[in-house]
LUMSE-453081 format. One line per field, with one value per residue (C-alpha): residue number from 0; x, y, z. Coordinates in Angstrom, 2 decimals. Layout:
% residues N
num (NUM,...) .
X (X,...) .
Y (Y,...) .
Z (Z,...) .
% end
This chain:
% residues 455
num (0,1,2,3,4,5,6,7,8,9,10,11,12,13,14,15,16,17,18,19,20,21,22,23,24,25,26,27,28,29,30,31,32,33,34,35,36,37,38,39,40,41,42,43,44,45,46,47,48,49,50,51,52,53,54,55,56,57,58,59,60,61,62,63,64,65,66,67,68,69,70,71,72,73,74,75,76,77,78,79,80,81,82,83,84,85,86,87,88,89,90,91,92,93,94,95,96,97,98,99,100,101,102,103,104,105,106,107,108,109,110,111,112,113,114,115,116,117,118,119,120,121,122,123,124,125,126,127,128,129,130,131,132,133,134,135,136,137,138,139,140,141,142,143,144,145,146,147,148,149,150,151,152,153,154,155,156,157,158,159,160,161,162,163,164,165,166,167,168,169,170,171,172,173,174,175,176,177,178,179,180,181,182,183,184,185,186,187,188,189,190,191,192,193,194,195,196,197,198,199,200,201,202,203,204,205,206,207,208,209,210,211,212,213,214,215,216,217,218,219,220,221,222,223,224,225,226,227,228,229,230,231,232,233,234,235,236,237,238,239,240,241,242,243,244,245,246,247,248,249,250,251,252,253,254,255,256,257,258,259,260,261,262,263,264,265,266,267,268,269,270,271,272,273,274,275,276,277,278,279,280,281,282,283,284,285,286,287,288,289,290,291,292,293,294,295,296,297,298,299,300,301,302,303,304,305,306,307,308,309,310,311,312,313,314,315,316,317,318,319,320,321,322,323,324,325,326,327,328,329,330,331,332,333,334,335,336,337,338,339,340,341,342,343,344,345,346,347,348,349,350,351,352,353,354,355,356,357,358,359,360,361,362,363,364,365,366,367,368,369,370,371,372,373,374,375,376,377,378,379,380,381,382,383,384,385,386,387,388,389,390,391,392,393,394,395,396,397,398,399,400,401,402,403,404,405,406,407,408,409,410,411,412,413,414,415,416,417,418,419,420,421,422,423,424,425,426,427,428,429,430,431,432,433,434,435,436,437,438,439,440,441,442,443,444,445,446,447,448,449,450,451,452,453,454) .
X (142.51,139.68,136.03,133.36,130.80,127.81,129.46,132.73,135.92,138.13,141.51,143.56,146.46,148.93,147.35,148.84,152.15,152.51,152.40,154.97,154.52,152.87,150.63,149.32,148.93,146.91,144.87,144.29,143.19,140.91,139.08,138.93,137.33,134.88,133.84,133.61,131.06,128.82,128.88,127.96,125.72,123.93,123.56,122.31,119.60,118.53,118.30,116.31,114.28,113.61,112.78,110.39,109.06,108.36,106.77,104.27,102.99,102.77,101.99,101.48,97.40,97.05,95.87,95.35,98.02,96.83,97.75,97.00,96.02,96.04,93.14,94.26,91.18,87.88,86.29,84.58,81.04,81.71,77.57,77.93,77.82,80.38,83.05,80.81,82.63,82.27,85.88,87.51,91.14,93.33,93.95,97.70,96.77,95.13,98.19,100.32,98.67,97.84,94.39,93.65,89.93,86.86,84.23,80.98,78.54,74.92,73.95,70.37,68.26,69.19,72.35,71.02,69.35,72.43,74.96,72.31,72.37,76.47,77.11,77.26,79.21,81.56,81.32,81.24,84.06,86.99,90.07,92.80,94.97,92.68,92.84,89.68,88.84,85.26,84.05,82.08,83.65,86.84,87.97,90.37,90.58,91.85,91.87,94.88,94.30,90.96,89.68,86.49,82.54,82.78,86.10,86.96,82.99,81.96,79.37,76.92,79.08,81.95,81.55,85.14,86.47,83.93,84.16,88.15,88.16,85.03,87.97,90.46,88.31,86.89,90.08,90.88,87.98,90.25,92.20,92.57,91.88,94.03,91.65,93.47,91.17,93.04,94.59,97.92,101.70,100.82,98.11,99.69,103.17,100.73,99.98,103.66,104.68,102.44,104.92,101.78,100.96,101.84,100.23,99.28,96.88,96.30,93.60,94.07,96.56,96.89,94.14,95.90,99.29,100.03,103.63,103.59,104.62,102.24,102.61,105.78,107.87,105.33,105.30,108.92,109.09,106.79,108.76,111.74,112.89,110.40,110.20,105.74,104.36,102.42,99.88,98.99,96.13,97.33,95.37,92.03,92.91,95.38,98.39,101.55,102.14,105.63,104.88,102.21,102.67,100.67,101.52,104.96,107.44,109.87,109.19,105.66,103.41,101.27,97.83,95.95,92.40,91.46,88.01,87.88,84.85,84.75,87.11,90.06,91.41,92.76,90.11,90.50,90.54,93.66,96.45,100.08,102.94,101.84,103.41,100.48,96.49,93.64,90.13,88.36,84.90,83.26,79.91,81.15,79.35,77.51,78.28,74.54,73.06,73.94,73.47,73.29,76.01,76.90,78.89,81.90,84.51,87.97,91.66,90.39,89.41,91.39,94.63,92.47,92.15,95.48,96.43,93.66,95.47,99.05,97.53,96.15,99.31,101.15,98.60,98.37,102.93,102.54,99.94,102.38,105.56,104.31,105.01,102.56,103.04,102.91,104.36,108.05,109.28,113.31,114.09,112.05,111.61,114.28,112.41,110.19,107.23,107.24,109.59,108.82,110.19,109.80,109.01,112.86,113.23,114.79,114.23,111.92,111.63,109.91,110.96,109.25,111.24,110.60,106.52,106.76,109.08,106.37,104.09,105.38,106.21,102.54,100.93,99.60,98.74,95.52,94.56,93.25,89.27,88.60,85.14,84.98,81.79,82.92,84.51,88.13,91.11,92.71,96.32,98.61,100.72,103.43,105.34,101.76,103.85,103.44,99.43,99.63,102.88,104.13,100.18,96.85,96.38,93.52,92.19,94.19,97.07,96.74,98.20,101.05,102.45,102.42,103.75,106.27,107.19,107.28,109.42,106.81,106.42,108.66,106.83,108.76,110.52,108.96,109.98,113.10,111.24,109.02,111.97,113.29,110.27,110.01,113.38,113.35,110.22,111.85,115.10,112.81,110.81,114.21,115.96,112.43,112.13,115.67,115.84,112.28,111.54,108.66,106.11,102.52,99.78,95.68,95.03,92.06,90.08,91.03,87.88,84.25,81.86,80.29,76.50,74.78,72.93,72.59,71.17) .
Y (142.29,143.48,142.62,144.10,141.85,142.93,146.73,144.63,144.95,141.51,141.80,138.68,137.58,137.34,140.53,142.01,140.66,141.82,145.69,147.65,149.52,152.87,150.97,149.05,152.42,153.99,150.89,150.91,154.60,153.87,151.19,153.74,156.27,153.56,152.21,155.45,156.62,153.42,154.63,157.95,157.30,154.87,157.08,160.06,157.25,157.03,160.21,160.85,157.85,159.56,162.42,160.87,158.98,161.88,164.13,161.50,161.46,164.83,166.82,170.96,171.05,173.68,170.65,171.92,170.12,167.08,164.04,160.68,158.27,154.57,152.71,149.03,147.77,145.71,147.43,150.53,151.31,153.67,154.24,156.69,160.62,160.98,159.78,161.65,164.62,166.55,166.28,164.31,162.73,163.79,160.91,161.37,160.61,157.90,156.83,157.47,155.10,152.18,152.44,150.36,149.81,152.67,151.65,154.40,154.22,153.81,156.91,156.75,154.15,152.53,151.03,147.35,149.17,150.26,147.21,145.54,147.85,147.89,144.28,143.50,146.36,146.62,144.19,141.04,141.84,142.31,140.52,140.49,142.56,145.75,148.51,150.56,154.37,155.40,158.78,160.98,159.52,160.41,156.06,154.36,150.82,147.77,144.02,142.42,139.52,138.93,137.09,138.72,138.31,141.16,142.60,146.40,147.09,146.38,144.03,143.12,141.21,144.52,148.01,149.00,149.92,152.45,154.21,154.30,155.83,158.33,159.40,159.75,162.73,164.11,165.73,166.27,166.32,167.10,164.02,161.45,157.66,154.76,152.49,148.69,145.91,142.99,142.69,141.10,142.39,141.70,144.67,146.99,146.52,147.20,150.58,151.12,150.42,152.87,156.37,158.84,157.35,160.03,157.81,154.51,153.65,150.22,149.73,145.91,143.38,140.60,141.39,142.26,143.86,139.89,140.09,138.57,139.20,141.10,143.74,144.87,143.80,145.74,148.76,149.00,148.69,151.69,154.37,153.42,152.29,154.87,157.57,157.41,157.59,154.95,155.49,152.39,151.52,150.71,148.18,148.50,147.74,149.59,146.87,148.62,149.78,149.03,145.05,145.53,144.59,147.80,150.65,149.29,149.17,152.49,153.10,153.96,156.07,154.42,155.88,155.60,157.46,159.65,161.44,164.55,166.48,164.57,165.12,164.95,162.04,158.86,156.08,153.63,150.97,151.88,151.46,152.61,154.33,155.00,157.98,160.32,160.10,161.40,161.27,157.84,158.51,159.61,159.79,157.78,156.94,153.49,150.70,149.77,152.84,156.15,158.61,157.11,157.69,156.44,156.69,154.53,154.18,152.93,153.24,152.16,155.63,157.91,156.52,157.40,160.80,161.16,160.07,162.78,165.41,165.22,164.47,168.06,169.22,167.95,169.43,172.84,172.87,171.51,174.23,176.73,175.68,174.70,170.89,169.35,166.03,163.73,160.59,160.42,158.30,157.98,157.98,160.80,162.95,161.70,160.59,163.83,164.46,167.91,168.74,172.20,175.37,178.70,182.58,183.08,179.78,177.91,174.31,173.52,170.00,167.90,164.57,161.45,162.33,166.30,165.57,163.41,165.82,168.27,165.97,165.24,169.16,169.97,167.32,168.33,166.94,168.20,169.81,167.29,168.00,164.55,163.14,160.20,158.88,159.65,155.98,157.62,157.30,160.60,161.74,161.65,164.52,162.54,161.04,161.11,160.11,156.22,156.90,159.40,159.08,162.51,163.91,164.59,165.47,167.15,169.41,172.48,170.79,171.48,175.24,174.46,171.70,173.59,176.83,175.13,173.00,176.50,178.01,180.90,179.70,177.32,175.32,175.36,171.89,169.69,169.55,167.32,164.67,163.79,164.03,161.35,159.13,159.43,158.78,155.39,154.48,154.88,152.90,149.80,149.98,149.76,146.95,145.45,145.09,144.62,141.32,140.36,137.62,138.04,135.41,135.26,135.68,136.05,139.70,141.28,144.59,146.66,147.94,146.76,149.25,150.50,151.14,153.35,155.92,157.56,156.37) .
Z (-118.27,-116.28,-116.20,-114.28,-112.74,-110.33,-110.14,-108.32,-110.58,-111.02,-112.63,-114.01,-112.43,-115.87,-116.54,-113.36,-113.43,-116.78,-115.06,-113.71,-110.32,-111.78,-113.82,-110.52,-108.88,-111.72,-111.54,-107.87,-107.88,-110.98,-108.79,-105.89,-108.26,-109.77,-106.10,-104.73,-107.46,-107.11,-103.15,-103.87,-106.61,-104.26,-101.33,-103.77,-105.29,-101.43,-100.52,-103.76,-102.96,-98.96,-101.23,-102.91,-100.36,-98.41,-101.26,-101.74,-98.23,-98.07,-100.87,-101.16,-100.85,-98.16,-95.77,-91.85,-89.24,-88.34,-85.57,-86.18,-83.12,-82.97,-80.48,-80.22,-78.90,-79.51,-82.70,-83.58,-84.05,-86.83,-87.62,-84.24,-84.96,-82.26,-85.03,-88.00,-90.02,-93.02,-93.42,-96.23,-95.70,-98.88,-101.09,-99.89,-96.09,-97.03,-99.21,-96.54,-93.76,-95.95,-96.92,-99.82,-99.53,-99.04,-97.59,-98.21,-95.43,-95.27,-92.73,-92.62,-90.39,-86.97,-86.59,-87.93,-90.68,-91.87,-90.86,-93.09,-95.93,-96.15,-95.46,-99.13,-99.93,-96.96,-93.93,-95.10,-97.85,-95.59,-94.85,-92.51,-94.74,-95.56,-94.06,-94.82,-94.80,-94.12,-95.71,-93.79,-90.31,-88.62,-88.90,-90.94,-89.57,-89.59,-87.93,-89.09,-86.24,-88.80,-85.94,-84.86,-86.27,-87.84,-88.91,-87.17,-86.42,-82.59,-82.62,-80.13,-77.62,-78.20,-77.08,-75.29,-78.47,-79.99,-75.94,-75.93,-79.34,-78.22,-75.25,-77.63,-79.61,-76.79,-75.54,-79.83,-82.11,-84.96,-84.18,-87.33,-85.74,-87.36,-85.68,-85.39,-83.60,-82.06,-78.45,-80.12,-80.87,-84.19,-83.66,-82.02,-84.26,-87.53,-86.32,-85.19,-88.60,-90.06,-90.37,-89.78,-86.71,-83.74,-80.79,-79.66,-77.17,-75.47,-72.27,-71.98,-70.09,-67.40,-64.78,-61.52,-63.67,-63.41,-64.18,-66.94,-70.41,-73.38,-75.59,-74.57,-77.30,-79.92,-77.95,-77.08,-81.41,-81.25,-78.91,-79.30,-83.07,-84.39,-82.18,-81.36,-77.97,-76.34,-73.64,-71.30,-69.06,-65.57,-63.82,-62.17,-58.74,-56.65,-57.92,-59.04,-62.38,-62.47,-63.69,-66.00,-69.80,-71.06,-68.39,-66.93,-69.55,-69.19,-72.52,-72.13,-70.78,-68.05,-66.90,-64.01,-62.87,-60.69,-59.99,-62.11,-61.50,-58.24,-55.46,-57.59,-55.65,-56.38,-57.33,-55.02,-58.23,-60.40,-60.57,-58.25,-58.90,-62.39,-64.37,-64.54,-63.50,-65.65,-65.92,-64.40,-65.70,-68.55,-71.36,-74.21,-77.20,-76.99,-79.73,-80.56,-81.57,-83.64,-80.96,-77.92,-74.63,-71.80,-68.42,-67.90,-65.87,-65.81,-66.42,-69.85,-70.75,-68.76,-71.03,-74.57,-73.17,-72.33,-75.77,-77.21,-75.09,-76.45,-79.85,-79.74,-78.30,-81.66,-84.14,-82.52,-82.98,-86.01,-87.28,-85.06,-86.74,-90.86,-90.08,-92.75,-91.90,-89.06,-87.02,-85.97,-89.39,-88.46,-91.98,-92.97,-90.12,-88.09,-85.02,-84.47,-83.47,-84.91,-87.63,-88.84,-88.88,-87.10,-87.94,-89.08,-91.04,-88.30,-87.50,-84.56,-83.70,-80.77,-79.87,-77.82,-74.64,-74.76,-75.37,-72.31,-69.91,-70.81,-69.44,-66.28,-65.42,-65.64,-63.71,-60.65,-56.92,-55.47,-52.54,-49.77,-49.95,-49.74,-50.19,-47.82,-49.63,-52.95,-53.01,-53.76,-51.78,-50.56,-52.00,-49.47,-49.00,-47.73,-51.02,-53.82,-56.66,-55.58,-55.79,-58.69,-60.48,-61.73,-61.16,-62.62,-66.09,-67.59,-70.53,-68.31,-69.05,-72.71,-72.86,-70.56,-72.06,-75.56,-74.42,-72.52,-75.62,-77.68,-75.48,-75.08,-70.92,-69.15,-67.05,-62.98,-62.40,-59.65,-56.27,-55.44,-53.54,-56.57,-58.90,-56.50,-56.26,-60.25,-61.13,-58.73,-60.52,-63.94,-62.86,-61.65,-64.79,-66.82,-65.10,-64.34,-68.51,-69.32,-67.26,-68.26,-70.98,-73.17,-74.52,-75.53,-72.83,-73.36,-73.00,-71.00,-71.00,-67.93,-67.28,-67.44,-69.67,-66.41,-66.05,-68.97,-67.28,-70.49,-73.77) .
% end
């Protein structure tokens, strides 16, 4: 006699020495059948599940492409008219990264006539666990550390946040900003578990690239189980990158600064041997006001722009190759950064890796027209890549890196001696953070906000 319990089949033992051979047979392929239709019909509920999944994050409105970027940083003054738009995020983007609170802005007044007029409403109504989208602004944000004054808004004693995020739409307005504040693993892993997410960005570690441990662990979850980038401040002071918590790790993308509409040398205060170099200083929106700038400098921002750059880089494939959606989900878009199709039908994808190869062929090295009172340090023609990493990046890298990535222009490779010196920086990176342990550490801005010269 059989009975069927929890879709496993049992079978008495009188009931099977009762049978003769065939009759064992016909029973053994009868519990093949049965098992192998529970395993099919499970994997077909799965797939239709994926299905569904998918469908609900991106549904057929005739959106435009769109990247989403994640600042990990102080907080966000989102009163500012640098993060203002007349845009509003389909109720399925908002689905799809978590929101499940609106927050509707008082935009009239100075910024403590409005923090006044919303604190009923908005500020002094979240929690850890919201994450909160704010019409009229480019900002969904979050705090899950819930540890600050006031929860994702930069308050008085704040201000890095709102100028990283300014970097990050400065080199792509259109960019969507999954704001998280907290310096934590716990803050940047919330952002790597969001699937629209395309790019993280962290400008804070040990002061010095301290070798000790930080965010690793969080970031490593990021690129490598699902498939986003991460951009990390180097230092700023001329220690190596290689160590540090936030730019080290081989896994990530590690930024130092050099003086763009300067000299276009190193600055003297960043970090070594990083993987590329981009802009050190730069008019960000202040965190007090609604409309007010200022010029800052540090590793802290040339790693936002960075981030800005290759976000721009996804949406323009994506709006090239009909990819609706974004992130690099591994279940639904199997670790891609773009997953669309071209002209003929044919899938075009682009991964993690090929974003960042892109990367490193267009970097540049600059002539030497030093400055000598420009405070920079010249780059050496002798071996650059331990100043520079694989080069300068800029706005002019834009168009390269997406023809290049849509096969329209190959960018050259680079020379053998900095395919050397980069390929020795990757292999310490790797057995550096194999071998290294990881643990809790206080985390620090890498950068101060500079003087305002500009309000």
């Amino acid at each position: 006699m059989a009975a069927e319990d929890d879709g496993a089949l049992f079978v008495d033992d009188v009931a099977v020495s009762s049978m003769g051979q065939k009759q064992l047979i016909a029973l053994g392929i009868a519990t093949l059948l049965v098992v192998s239709f529970v395993t099919v019909l499970a994997a077909f509920n799965d797939e239709v599940e994926a299905k569904q999944t998918q469908e609900s994050l991106v549904e057929s409105d005739g959106w435009r492409a769109f990247s989403v970027v994640a600042p990990i940083d102080t907080g966000i003054n989102v009163y500012h008219d640098h993060f203002r738009t007349n845009e509003t995020y389909p109720q399925w983007v908002q689905d799809g990264l978590g929101v499940n609170k609106v927050c509707t802005l008082t935009f009239e007044g100075s910024w403590q006539e409005r923090y006044e007029a919303d604190r009923e409403t908005c500020w002094d109504t979240l929690n850890a666990s919201d994450i909160v989208y704010f019409p009229g602004t480019k900002i969904i944000g979050s705090s899950p550390d819930g540890d600050s004054d006031i929860l994702i808004l930069d308050d008085p004693s704040d201000g890095h946040g709102s100028a990283v995020t300014g970097a990050v739409l400065d080199a792509n307005p259109m960019a969507i900003i999954f704001f998280v504040e907290g310096f934590s693993s716990e803050a940047v892993q919330s952002a790597a578990d969001q699937p629209l997410v395309d790019i993280i960005t962290t400008s804070f570690g040990a002061p010095g690239s301290l070798p000790v441990p930080g965010i690793e662990r969080a970031t490593e979850s990021a690129v490598v189980d699902y498939g986003k980038i991460h951009t990390g401040a180097a230092d700023n002071s001329p220690s190596p990158a290689i160590q540090d918590a936030t730019a080290g790790p081989p896994w990530s993308i590690g930024i130092a600064g050099y003086a763009e509409e300067g000299d276009d040398q190193k600055e003297i205060m960043s970090g070594s041997y990083p993987d590329v170099s981009a802009d050190w200083t730069q008019l960000l929106p202040n965190h007090e006001d609604t409309d007010g700038y200022h010029e800052t400098s540090g590793t802290s921002f040339a790693t936002p722009r960075t981030a800005g750059i290759l976000s721009f880089v996804l949406e323009s494939l994506r709006d090239e190759f009909e990819d609706p959606s974004s992130g690099a989900s591994p279940s639904l878009r199997s670790k891609q950064l773009v997953n669309g199709t071209d002209g003929e039908g044919n899938p075009f994808t682009v991964s993690n890796a090929q974003v960042r190869e892109a990367l490193n062929l267009s970097a540049w090295y600059p002539n030497l027209d030093w400055d000598p009172t420009s405070g920079t340090m010249p780059i050496s023609p002798v071996a650059p890549c331990t100043q520079t990493g694989w080069g300068l990046v800029n706005l002019s890298n834009i168009q390269p890196i997406i023809k290049h990535l849509n096969g329209t222009e190959t960018l050259p490779d680079r020379a053998g001696d900095v395919v050397a010196c980069m390929d020795l920086n990757q292999q310490m990176r790797e057995a550096y953070w194999q071998a290294y342990p990881s643990m809790p550490v206080d985390a620090y801005v890498t950068g101060s906000e500079g003087t305002r010269t500009k309000e």
